[in-house]
C-alpha positions as CSV (number, residue, x, y, z in Angstrom):
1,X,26.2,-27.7,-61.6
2,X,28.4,-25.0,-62.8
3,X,29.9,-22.0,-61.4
4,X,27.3,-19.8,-62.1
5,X,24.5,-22.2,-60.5
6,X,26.4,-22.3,-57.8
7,X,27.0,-18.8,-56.8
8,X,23.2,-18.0,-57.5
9,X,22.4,-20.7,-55.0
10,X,24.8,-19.8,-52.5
11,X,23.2,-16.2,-52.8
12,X,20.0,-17.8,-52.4
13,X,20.9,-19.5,-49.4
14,X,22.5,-16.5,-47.7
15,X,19.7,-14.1,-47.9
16,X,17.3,-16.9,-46.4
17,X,19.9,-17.0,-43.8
18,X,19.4,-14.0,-43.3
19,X,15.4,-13.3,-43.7
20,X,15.3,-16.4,-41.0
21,X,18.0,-14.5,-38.6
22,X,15.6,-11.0,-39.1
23,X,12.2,-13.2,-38.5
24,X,13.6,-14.9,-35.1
25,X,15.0,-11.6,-33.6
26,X,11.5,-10.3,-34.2
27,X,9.9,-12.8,-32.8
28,X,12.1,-12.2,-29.7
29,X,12.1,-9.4,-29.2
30,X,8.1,-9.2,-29.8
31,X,8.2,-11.9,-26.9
32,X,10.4,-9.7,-24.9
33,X,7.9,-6.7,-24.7
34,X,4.9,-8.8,-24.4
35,X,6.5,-10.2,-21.5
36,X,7.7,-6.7,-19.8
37,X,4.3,-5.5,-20.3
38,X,2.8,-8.5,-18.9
39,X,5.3,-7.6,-15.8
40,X,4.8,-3.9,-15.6
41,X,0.6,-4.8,-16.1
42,X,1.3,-7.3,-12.8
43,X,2.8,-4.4,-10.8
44,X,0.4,-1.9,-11.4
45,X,-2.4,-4.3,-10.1
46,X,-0.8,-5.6,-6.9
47,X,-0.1,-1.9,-6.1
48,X,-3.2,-0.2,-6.7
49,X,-4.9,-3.5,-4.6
50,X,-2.3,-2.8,-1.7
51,X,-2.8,0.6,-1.6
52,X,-6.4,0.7,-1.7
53,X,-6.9,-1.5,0.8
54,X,-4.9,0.1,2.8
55,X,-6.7,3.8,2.1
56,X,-10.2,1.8,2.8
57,X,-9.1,0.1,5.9
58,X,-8.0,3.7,7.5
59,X,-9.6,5.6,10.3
60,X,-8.1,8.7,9.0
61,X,-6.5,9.7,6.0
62,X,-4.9,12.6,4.8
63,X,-3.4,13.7,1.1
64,X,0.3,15.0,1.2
65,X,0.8,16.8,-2.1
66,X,-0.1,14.5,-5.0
67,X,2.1,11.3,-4.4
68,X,1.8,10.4,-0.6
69,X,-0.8,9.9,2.1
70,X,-0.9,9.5,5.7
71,X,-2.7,6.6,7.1
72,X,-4.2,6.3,10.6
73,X,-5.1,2.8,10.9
74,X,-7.2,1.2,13.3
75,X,-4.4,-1.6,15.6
76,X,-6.9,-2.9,18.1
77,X,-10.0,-2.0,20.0
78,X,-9.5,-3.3,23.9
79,X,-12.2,-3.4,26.5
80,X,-10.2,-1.9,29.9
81,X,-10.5,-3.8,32.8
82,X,-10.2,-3.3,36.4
83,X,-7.1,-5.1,37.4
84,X,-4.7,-2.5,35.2
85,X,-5.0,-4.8,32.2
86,X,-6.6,-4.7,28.9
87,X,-8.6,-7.4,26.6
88,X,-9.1,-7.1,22.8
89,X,-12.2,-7.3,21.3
90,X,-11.3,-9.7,18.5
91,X,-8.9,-12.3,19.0
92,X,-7.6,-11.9,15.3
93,X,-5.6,-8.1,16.2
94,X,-2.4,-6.8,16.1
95,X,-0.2,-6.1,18.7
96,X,0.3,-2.7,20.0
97,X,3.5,-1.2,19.2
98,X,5.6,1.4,20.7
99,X,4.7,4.9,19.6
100,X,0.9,3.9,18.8
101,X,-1.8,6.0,19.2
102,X,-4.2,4.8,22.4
103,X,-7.5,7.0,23.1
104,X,-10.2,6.1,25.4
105,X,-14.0,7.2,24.8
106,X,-15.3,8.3,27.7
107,X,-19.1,9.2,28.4
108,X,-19.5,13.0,29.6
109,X,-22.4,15.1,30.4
110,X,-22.7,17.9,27.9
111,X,-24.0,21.8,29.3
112,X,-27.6,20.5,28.8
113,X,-27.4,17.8,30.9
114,X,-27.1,15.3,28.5
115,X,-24.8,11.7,27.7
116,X,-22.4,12.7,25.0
117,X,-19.3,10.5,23.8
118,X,-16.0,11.5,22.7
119,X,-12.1,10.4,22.7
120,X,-9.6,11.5,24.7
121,X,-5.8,10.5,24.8
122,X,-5.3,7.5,26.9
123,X,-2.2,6.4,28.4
124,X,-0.9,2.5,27.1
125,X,-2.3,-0.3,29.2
126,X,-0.7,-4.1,29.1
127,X,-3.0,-6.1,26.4
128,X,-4.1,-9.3,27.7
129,X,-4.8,-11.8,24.7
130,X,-7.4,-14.4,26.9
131,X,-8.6,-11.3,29.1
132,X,-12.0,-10.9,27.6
133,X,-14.0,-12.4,31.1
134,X,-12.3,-9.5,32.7
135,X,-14.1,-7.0,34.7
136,X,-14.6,-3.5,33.1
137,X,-13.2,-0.5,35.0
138,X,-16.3,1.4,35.2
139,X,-19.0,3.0,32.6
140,X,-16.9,6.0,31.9
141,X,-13.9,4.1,30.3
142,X,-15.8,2.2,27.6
143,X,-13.5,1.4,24.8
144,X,-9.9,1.4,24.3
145,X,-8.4,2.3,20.6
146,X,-5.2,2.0,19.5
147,X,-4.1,3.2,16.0
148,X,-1.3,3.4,14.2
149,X,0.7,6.0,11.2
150,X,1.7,5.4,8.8
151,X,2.4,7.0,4.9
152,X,1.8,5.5,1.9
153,X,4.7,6.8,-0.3
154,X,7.4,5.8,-3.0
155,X,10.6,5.7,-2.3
156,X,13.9,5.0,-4.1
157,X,15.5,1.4,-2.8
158,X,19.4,1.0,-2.4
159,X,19.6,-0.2,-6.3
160,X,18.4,2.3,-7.3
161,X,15.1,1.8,-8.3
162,X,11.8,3.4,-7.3
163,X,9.2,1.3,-4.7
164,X,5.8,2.2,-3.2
165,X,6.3,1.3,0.2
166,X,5.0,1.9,3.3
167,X,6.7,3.9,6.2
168,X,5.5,4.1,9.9
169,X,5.1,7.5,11.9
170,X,5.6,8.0,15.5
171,X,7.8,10.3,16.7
172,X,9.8,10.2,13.6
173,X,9.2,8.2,10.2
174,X,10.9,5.1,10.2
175,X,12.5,3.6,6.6
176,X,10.2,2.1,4.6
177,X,9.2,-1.1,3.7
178,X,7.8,-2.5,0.0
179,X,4.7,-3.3,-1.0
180,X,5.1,-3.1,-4.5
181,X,7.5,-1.9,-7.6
182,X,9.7,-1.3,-9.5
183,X,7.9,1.9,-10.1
184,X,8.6,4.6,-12.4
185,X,10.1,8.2,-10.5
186,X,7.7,10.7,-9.0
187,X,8.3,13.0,-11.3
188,X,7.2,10.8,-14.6
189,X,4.0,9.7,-12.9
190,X,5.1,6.2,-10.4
191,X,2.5,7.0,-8.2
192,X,-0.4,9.6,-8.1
193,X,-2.4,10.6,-5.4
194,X,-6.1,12.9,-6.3
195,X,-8.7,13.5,-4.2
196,X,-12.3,13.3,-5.4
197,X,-15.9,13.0,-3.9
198,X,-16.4,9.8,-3.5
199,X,-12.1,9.4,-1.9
200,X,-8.8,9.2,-3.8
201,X,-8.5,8.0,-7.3
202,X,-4.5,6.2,-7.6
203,X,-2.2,6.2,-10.1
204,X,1.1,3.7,-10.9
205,X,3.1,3.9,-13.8
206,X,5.5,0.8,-13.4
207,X,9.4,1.2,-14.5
208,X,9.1,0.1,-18.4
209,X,5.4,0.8,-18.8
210,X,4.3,4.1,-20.7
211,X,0.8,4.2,-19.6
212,X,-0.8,4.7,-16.2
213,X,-3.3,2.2,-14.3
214,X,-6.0,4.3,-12.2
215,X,-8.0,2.8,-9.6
216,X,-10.5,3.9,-6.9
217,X,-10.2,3.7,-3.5
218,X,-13.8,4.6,-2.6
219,X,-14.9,5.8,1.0
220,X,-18.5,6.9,0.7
């Protein structure tokens, strides 16, 4: 082979070298966004399904500007009994917690001499887990409710990065805790709050992704 051969080849080689250098980086970086996306597309489903469960399992909710909402959710229903005590209704429940919500519905007579029903505050009563052959108090007290709030909110973790968390509301807030994320800032769309007819249509626009996932969370 001579000289000239020789240096054509080696030229050869070198820019298939480098064709084969360009084709892998490609390919990894093309594997690189498929799998962020796949990642961003995974964070946007688990919290849209988190918070919309959440919205559908409240008693009460209520829209704070277009990227929170406070959540009055149902704790426990207890039957109160005569000894002081309580029993729940279901044996599946939550415990009561300090600074819950308990009301009591109570049957009054309205001006027309008729039965009406309505809740009133009630005072926290000791929950009896196995109390359910208990002896009810009279047929004025008839149900027991404690609830709890919270807001559904993101919020900005100690590394920095944006969460959609949940934070419960008694007296004061309390920190909150994730449910989902990395999510992008509040102000570039993480997560969106709107009301419409039928209850709140939810946005999330996870850290990386361009485009926002919308879901209902229906109440009708």
């Amino acid at each position: 082979m001579s000289l000239v051969e020789l240096l054509v080849a080696s030229a050869i080689a070198s820019l298939l070298s480098l064709a084969a250098v360009a084709l892998l980086r490609h390919v990894g970086r093309a594997a690189a966004v498929g799998a962020a996306n796949a990642r961003a597309e995974a964070v946007a489903q688990e919290a849209l399904a988190v918070a919309g469960a959440l919205i559908e399992a409240a008693v009460v909710i209520a829209v704070l500007g277009d990227t929170a909402v406070d959540l009055v959710s149902l704790v426990t229903d207890v039957i109160p009994c005569r000894d002081g005590t309580a029993a729940p209704i279901r044996t599946d429940v939550l415990a009561p917690a300090p600074g819950d919500r308990w009301v009591v519905l109570v049957r009054t007579v309205t001006t027309e001499g008729r039965d009406s029903l309505v809740w009133r505050a009630a005072e926290p009563m000791r929950v009896v887990p196995d109390g359910l052959g208990c002896v009810a108090t009279d047929t004025a007290r008839l149900l027991l409710r404690v609830t709890a709030q919270t807001r559904l909110v993101p919020y900005r973790s100690s590394d920095g990065s944006w969460m959609l968390g949940v934070r419960r509301c008694a007296e004061r807030c309390e920190p909150a805790q994730p449910v989902a994320g990395p999510i992008r800032a509040p102000s570039d769309g993480g997560f969106q709050v709107r009301q419409v007819v039928c209850g709140l249509e939810l946005g999330v626009r996870p850290a990386g992704a361009t485009a926002v996932r919308w879901r209902l969370a229906g109440r009708c």
